[in-house]
N, C-alpha and C positions, 0 to 999 in steps of 0.2 A: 888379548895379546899383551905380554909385559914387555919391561923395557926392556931384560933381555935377550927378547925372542926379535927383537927391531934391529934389523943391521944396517940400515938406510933410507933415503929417501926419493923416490922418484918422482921429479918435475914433467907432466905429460900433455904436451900443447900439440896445435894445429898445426904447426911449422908453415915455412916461407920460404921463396926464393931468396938467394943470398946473389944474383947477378943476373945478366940477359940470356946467358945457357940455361938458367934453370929453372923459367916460368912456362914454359910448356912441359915440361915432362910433371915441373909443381902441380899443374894443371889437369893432367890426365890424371895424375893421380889422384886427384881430387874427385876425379868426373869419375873414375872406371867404374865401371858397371852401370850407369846413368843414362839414357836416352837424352843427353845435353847435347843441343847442338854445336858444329862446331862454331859458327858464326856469335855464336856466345862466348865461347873461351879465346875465339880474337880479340872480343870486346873487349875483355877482362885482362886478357895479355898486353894491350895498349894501354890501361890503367896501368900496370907496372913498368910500361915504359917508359912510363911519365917523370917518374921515381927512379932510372937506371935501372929497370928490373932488380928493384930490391925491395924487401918489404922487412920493416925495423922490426917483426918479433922476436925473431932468432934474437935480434942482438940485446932485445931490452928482458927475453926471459934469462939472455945470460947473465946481464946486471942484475937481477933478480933474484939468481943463486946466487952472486956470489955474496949479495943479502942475508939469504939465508944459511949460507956455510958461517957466516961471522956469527950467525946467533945460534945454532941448531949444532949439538955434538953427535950427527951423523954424517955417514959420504953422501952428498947429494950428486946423484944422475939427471940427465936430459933426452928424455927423446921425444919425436913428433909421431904423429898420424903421416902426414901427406909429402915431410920434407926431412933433409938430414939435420940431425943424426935421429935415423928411424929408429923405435919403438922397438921394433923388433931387434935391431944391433945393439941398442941399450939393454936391453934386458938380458941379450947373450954376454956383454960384455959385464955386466950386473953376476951372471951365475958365473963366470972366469972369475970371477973377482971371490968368489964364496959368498954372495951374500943368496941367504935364504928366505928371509923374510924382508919386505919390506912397505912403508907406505907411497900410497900414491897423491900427489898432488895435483888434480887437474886446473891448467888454467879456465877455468870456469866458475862463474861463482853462483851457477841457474840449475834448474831442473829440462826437463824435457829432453828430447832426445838428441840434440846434436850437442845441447851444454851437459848432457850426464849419461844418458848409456851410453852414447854412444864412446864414451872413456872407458866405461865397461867391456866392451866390446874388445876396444883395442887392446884392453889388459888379456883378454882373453887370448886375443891373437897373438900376440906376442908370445905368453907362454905355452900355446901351442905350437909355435916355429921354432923355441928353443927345445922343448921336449921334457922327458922328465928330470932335467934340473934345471929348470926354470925356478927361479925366487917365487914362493907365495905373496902374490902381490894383493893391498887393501886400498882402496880408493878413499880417501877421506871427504868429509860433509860438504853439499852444500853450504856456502858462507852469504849468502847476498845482504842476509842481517846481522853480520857478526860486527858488534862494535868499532874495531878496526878497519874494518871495509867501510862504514858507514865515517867515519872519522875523517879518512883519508880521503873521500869524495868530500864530503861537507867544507874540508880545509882548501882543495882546489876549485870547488863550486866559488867561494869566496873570495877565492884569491882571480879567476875571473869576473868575479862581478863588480872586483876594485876596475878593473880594466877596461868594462863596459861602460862604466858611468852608472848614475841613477835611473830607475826605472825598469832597467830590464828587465826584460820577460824572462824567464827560467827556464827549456827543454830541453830536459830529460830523455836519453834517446838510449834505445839497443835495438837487435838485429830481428827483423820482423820474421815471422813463420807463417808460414799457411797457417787458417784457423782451423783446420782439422787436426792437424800435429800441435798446437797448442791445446786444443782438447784432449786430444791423446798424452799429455804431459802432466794429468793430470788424474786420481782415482775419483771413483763418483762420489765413494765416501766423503773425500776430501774439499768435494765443491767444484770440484776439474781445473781447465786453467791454469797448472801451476806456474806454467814460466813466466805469464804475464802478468799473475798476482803476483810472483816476486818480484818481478822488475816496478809495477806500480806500488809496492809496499817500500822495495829500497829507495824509489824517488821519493816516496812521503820522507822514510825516514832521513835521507840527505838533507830535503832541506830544510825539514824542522832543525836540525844540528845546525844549518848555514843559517838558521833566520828568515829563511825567504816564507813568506806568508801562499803566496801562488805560485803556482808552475802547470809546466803542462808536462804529459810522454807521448813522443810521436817513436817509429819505428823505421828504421833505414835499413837499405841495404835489398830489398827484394829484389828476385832473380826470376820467379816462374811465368809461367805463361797468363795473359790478365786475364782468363775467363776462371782463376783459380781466385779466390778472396785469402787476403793476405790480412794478416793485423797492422790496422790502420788508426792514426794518420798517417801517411807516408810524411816525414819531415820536409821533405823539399814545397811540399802542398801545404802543410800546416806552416812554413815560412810565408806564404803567398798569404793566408788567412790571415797571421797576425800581423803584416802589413796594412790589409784592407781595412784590419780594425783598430789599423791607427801605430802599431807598434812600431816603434822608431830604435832600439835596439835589442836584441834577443843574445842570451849565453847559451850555448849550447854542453849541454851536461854530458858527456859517453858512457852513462854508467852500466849500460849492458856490455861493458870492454875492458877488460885486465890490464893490458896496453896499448899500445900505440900499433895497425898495421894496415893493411889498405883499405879495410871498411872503415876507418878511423881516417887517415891521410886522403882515402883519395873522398869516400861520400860525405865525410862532414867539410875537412881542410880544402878540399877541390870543388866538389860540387856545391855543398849548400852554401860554401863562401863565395861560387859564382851567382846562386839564384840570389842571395842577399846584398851583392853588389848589385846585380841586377835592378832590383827593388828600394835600392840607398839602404837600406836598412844597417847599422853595424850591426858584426857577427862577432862575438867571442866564443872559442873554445877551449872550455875548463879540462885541465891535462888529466888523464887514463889513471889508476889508484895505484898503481903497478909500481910504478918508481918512490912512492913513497916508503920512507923507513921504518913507516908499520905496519905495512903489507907484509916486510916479512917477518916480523914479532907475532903477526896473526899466524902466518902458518906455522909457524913454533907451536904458539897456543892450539891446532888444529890437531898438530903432531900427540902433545902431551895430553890431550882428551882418552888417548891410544895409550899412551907411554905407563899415565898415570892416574887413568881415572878423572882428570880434571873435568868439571862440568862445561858444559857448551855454554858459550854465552853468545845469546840470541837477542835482539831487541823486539820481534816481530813472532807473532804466533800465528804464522802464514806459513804452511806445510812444507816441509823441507825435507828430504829423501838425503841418501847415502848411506855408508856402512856406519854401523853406532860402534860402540867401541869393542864389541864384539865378533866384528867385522860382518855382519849379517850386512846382506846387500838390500838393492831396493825391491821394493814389493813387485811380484808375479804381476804383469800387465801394465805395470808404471811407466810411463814415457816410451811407450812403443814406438818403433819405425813406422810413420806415415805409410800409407798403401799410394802405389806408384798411381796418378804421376805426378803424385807431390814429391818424393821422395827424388822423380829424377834429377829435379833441378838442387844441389845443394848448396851449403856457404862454398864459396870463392876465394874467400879473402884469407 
């Protein structure tokens, strides 16, 4: 694809309620098609109640573009999966506008199937609701070791553990999966595993970059039924442990998280700041990469891999899928959809 052929760029996230009208229908939309009960998505509806039924993504990927409109000489769009402005109204309003080709930016910076195909998917759907003048849409790489990404945590890691005091324990945290969909996120060839080998390679590499000699990665946020094994430790349990063994403050890292939204506010800022009060323990939590000013200099550099050949800069040699700059997508069987009924419970947040 040359520079040319690029008429834009689309920013393509999980979207959120933006008030108390919009967390049940955010809600279904999230669930439809899923055997979730509803006694679950009350739960989850009262975690944004908590918040005014709001959840900061919307607002913090809009600061995000307008990031990257400052650095990036294309029209940047927004659409979600679950919330407005849908995927599918961006891309129609994407082909009114004349653009033909464009890239895609997911906030994701993981492999497996809810951090990568399933963006794929959504491109798909989209430009099957518009028809045939939909924009040729290209997903750009996984990033979870790209310099900038690694940069922008390492300097908030730090800038927490001023906050914490001496000592602190390090955990590293993102969104846990069944361990059958993290198997499935992974080729055999490859060693399998991929979403959790990237997330335990980007914590290695955060906090070599911060200095921190130990850390740990625990896993938040699970949702399915407990005769299902999930990737564990669950964080609120590994807080319990490193009290026992003595730990008198812990920072907590979000590096499985772009920005800030309710797996972010409500299970580290609400809950694991109640089980640690609980426990005396102080808690800090090191802010999401998202707001950083080289978040969007990375996806500049993301873009022009596409634009102009530039080479990917990686720190990690830990398998990483997406289209190369050829637009070739990910490998046949790569991060499959879980077989139900892991699949039925999905992320929330």
């Amino acid at each position: 694809m040359t520079n040319s052929g690029v008429d834009a760029l689309l920013l393509l996230s999980f979207g959120g309620p933006e008030g108390p009208q919009d967390v049940r229908p955010f809600l279904e939309n999230v669930t439809r098609g899923r055997a979730v009960p509803p006694e679950r998505l009350d739960a989850v509806a009262g975690h944004y109640a908590h918040f005014g039924g709001i959840s900061p993504i919307n607002a913090r990927n809009r600061e995000l573009i307008d990031r990257i409109r400052a650095v990036l000489d294309l029209p940047v769009y927004f659409g979600n999966r679950n919330w407005h402005p849908m995927v599918e109204d961006t891309v129609a309003a994407m082909a009114a506008d004349g653009v033909r080709r464009a890239l895609v930016f997911p906030t994701s910076a993981w492999g497996g199937y809810s951090g990568c195909r399933q963006y794929h998917e959504d491109i798909r759907r989209a430009r099957a609701a518009v028809g045939v003048h939909a924009p040729e849409l290209v997903k750009l790489r996984q990033f979870f070791d790209h310099p900038l990404f690694v940069a922008a945590n390492a300097d908030a890691l730090h800038r927490a553990l001023g906050r914490a005091g001496p000592g602190a324990r390090v955990v590293f945290t993102a969104h846990s999966v069944p361990v059958a969909a993290d198997a499935a996120a992974g080729l055999i060839a490859e060693g399998g595993h991929r979403y959790s080998r990237q997330v335990i390679a980007a914590s290695r590499l955060v906090a070599a970059a911060a200095g921190v000699s130990i850390h740990d990665v625990a896993w938040q946020s699970r949702s399915g039924p407990p005769q299902v094994p999930w990737l564990e430790p669950d964080v609120l349990d590994h807080l319990e442990a490193l009290h026992a063994a003595g730990t008198t403050a812990v920072v907590l890292a979000p590096i499985g998280f772009v920005s800030d939204h309710l797996e972010v506010v409500w299970d580290l800022d609400t809950e694991a700041a109640g089980r640690a009060a609980e426990l005396g323990t102080t808690l800090v939590r090191a802010d999401t990469a998202g707001t950083d000013p080289r978040f969007a200099h990375m996806v500049l550099e993301l873009v022009d891999e596409h634009l102009r050949g530039t080479a990917p800069r990686r720190l990690s040699d830990v398998p990483a899928a997406g289209c190369g700059t050829d637009g070739t997508p990910c490998a046949v069987g790569c991060c499959e959809p879980p077989m139900r009924p892991v699949s039925a419970v999905p992320r929330l947040g």
